[in-house]
C-alpha positions, 0 to 999 in steps of 0.5 A, a space after each residue: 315851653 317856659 321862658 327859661 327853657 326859649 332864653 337857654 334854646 336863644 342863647 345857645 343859638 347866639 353862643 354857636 353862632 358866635 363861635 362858628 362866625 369867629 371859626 370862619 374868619 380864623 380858619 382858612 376858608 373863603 371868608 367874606 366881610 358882609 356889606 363891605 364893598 372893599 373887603 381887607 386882603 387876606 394878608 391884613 390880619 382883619 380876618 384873624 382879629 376878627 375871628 379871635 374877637 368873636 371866639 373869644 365873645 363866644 367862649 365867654 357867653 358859653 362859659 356862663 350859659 354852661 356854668 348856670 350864671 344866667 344874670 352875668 350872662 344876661 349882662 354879657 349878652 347886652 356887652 357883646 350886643 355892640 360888637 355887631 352894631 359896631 360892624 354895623 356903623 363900620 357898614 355904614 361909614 365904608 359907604 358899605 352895603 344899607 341893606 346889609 348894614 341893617 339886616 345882617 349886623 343891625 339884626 343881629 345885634 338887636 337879637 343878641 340884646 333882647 335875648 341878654 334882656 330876656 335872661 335879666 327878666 327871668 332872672 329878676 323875677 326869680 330873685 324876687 320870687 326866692 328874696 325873703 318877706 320882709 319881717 314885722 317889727 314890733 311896735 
């Protein structure tokens, strides 16, 4: 499988992903705070913005997987790469969960930006395979 084709699979999988944990939180379902030892009630409104957050990161991504535009989407993918490492430092600062801290938000977060620095390596070696030689000049 080329490297193209496991970028596409990975970041499909981090745009569905997204979409689904932003649906979970926005839709009235049992929804938990991973790590959180007291979660917000349902009544605080944390559960709505951080749904709208996640689907919005998620429509954006898969926008631009959709579209082709792989160099923005790499770009983008390294952005939305700091919203689990930012639910991570909030873990850890809530004297929340280390274990889920790490292995939930860290991880996540750790595979959406190498999944965001894999899409700009492809599209860097593409750039350079498709730019012009550069020409003599007389002398």
């Amino acid at each position: 499988m080329s490297l193209k084709k496991i970028n596409t699979v990975l970041a499909a999988a981090v745009v569905l992903f997204t979409l689904y944990l932003g649906l979970s939180f926005v839709l009235p379902l049992e929804t938990t705070f991973p790590g959180l030892p007291n979660w917000p009630s349902d009544d605080s409104g944390f559960s709505v913005v951080k749904g709208s957050r996640e689907i919005a990161m998620g429509l954006a991504m898969g926008a631009l997987l959709v579209t082709g535009h792989r160099r923005p989407l790499g770009w983008v993918l390294l952005m939305v790469a700091v919203a689990p490492f930012g639910d991570m430092v909030n873990v850890l600062a809530h004297h929340g969960s280390t274990a889920a801290a790490f292995g939930i938000h860290g991880l996540t977060s750790a595979l959406i930006a190498v999944t965001g620095l894999l899409i700009l390596r492809e599209t860097s070696k593409a750039r350079k395979a498709t730019a012009p030689a550069p020409t003599a000049q007389p002398a």
